[in-house]
MARBA-3410 file (N, C-alpha, C, O; in Angstrom, 1 decimal):
67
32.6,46.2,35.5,33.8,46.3,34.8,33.4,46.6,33.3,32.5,46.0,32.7 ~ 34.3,47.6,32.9,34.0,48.3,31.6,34.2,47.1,30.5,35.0,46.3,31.0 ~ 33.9,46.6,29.2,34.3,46.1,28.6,35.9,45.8,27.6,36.4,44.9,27.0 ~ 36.1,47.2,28.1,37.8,47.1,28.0,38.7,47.0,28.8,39.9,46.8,28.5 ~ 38.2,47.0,30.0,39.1,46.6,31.1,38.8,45.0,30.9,39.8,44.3,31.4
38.0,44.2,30.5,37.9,43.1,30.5,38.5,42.2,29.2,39.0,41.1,29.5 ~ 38.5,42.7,27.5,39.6,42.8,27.3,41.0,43.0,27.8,41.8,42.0,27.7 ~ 41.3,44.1,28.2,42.5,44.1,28.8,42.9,43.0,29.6,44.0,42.5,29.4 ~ 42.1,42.6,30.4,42.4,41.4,31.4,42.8,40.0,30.9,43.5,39.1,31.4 ~ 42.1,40.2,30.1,42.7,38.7,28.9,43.9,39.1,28.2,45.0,38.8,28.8
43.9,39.9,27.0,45.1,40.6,26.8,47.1,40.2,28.0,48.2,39.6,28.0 ~ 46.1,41.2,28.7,47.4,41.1,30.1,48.1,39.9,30.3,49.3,39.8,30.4 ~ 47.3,38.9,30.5,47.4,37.6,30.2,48.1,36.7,29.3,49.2,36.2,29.5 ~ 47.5,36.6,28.6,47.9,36.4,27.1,49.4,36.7,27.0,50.2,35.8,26.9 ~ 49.9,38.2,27.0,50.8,38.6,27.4,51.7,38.1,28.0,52.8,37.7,27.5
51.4,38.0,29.2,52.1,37.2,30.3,52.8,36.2,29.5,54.0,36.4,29.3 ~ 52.2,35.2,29.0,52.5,33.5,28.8,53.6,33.7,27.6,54.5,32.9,27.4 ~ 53.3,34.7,26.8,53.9,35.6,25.4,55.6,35.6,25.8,56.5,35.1,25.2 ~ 55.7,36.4,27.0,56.9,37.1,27.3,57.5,35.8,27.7,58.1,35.6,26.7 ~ 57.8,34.4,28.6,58.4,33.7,29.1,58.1,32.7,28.2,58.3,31.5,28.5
57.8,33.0,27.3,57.5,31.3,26.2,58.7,31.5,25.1,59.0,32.7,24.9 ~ 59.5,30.6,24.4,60.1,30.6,23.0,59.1,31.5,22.2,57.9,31.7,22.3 ~ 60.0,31.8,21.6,59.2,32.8,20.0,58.8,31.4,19.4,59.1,30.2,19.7 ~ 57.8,32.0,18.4,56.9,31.2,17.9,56.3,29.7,18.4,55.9,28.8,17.8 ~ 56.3,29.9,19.8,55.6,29.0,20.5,53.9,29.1,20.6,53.4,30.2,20.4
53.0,27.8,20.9,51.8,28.1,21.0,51.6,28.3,22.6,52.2,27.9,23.5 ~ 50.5,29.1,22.7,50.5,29.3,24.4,49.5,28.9,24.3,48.9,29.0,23.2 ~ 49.1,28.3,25.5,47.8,27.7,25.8,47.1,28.5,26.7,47.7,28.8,27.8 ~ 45.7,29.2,26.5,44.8,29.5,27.2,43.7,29.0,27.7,42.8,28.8,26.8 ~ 43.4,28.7,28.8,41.8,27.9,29.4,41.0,28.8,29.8,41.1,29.2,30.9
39.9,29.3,28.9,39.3,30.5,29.4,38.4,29.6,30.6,38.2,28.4,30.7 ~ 38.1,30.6,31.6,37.7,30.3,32.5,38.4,29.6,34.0,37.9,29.2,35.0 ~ 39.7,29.8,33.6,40.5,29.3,34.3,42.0,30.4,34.5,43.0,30.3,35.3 ~ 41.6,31.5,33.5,42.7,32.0,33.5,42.6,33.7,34.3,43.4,34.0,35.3 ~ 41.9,34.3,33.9,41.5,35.5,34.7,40.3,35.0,35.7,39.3,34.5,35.2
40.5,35.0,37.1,39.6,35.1,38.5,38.2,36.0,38.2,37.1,35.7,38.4 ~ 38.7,37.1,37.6,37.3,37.6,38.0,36.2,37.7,36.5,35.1,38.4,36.4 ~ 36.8,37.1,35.7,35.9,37.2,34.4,34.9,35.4,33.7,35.4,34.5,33.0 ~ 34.1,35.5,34.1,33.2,34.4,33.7,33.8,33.3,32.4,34.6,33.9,31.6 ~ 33.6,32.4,32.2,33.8,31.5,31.0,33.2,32.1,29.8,33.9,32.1,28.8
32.3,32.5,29.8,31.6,33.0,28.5,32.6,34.1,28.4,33.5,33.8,27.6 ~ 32.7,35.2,29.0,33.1,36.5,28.3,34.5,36.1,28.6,34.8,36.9,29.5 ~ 35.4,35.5,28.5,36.5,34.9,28.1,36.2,34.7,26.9,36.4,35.4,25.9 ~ 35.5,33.3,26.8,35.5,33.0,24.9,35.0,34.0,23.9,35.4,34.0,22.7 ~ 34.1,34.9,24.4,33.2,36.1,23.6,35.1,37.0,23.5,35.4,37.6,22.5
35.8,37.0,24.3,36.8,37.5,24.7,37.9,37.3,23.2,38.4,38.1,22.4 ~ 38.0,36.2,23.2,38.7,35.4,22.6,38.4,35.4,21.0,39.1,36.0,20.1 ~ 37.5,34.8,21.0,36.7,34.8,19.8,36.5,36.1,18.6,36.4,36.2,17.4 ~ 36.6,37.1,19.7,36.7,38.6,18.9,37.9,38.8,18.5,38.2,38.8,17.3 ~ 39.0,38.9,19.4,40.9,38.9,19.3,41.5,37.8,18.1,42.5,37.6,17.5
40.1,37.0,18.1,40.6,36.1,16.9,40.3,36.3,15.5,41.0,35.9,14.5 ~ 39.1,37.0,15.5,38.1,37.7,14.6,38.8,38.7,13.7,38.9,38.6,12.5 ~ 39.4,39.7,14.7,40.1,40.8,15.0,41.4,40.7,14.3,42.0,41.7,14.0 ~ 41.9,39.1,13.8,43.3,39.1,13.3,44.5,39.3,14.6,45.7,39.3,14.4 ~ 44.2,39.4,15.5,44.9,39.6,17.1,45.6,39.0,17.3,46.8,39.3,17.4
45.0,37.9,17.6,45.6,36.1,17.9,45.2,35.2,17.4,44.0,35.5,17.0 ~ 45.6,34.0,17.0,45.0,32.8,16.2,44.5,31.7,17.4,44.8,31.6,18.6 ~ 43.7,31.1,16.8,43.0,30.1,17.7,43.6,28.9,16.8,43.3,28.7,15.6 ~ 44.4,28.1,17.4,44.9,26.8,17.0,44.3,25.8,17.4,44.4,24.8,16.6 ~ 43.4,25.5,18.6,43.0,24.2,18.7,41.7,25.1,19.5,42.0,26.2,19.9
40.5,24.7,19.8,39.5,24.9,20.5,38.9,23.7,21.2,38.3,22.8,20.6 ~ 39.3,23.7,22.7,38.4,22.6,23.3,37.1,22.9,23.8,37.0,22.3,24.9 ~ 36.2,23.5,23.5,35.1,23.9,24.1,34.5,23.0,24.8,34.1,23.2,26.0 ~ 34.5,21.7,24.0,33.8,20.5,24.8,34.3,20.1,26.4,33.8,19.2,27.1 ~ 35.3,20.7,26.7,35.7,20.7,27.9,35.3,21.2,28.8,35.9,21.1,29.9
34.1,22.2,28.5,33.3,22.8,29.2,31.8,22.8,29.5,31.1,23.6,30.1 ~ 31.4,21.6,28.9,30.4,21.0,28.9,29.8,20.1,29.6,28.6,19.7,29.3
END
């Protein structure tokens, strides 16, 4: 899988929770729990850039939940 199809796959996602949530709500994402076929790491490497990027904001980070 191309690198942007794997963005995308988060993205899509993300999305998803976007469309059926209140405006200005926080959505919660569990990388590694959220797309089936994409690893934990390249989730957060995922994430981490879209936040980088000005994309999306990262409000709370549980990492240690993965430890």
């Amino acid at each position: 899988m191309s690198p942007e199809e794997k963005i995308y796959k988060v993205l899509r996602r993300i999305k998803e929770k976007v469309d059926i949530s209140p405006a200005n709500s926080i959505v919660n994402y569990r990388a590694g729990e959220e797309v089936n076929v994409l690893g934990t790491e390249d989730e957060i490497m995922i994430l981490n850039k879209l936040a980088d990027e000005r994309i999306i904001t990262v409000v709370q980070n549980f990492a240690s939940d993965f430890i």
